[in-house]
C-alpha positions as CSV (number, residue, x, y, z in Angstrom):
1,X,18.0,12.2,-8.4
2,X,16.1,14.5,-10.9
3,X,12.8,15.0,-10.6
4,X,10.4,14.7,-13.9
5,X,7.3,15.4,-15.2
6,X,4.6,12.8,-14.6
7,X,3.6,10.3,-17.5
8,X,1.0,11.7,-19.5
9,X,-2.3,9.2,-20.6
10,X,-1.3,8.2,-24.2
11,X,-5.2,6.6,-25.2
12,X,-3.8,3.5,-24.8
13,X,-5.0,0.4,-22.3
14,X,-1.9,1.5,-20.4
15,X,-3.5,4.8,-19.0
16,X,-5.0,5.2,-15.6
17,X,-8.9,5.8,-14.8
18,X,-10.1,9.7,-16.0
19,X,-8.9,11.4,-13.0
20,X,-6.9,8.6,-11.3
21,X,-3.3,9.1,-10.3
22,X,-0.2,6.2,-9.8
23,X,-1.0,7.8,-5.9
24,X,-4.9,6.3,-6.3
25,X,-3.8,2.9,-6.8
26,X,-2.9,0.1,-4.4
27,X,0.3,-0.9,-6.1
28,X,1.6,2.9,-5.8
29,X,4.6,2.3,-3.2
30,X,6.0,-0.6,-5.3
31,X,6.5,1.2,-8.2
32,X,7.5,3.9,-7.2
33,X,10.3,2.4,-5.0
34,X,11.3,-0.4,-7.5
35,X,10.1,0.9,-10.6
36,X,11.2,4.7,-10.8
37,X,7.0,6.0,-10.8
38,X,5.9,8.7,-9.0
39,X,2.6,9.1,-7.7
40,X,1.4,12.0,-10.2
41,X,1.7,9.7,-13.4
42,X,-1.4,8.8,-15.2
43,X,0.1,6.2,-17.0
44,X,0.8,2.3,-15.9
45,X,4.2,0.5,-16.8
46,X,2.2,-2.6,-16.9
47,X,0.2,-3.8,-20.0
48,X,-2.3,-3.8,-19.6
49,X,-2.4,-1.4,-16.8
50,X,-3.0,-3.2,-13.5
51,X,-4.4,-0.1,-11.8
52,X,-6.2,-1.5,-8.3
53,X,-8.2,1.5,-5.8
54,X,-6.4,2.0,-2.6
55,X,-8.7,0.3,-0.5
56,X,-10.8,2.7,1.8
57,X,-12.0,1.1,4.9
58,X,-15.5,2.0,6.0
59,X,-16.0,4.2,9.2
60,X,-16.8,1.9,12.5
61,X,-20.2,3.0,13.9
């Protein structure tokens, strides 16, 4: 497999967050295994984009 450059944000409601990477969002390792993404994208497939956080779990005290 070749590797490509990451999709770009277009201004559109399929871009990512300012800052936010395919590797920020929850749904990251679906896509990338079924759907060809790789984490550097800034650009969803879905429209419109159904970018979710990774969920960070709080430190225990």
């Amino acid at each position: 497999m070749t590797e490509r450059a990451p999709l770009p944000r277009t201004g559109d409601d399929m871009d990512l967050p300012a800052g936010k990477t395919c590797g920020d969002c929850a749904h990251c390792r679906r896509c990338t295994l079924m759907f060809g993404h790789i984490p550097a994208d800034e650009s969803c497939d879905w429209s419109p984009s159904r970018f979710t956080p990774k969920r960070t779990e709080a430190p225990q005290p």
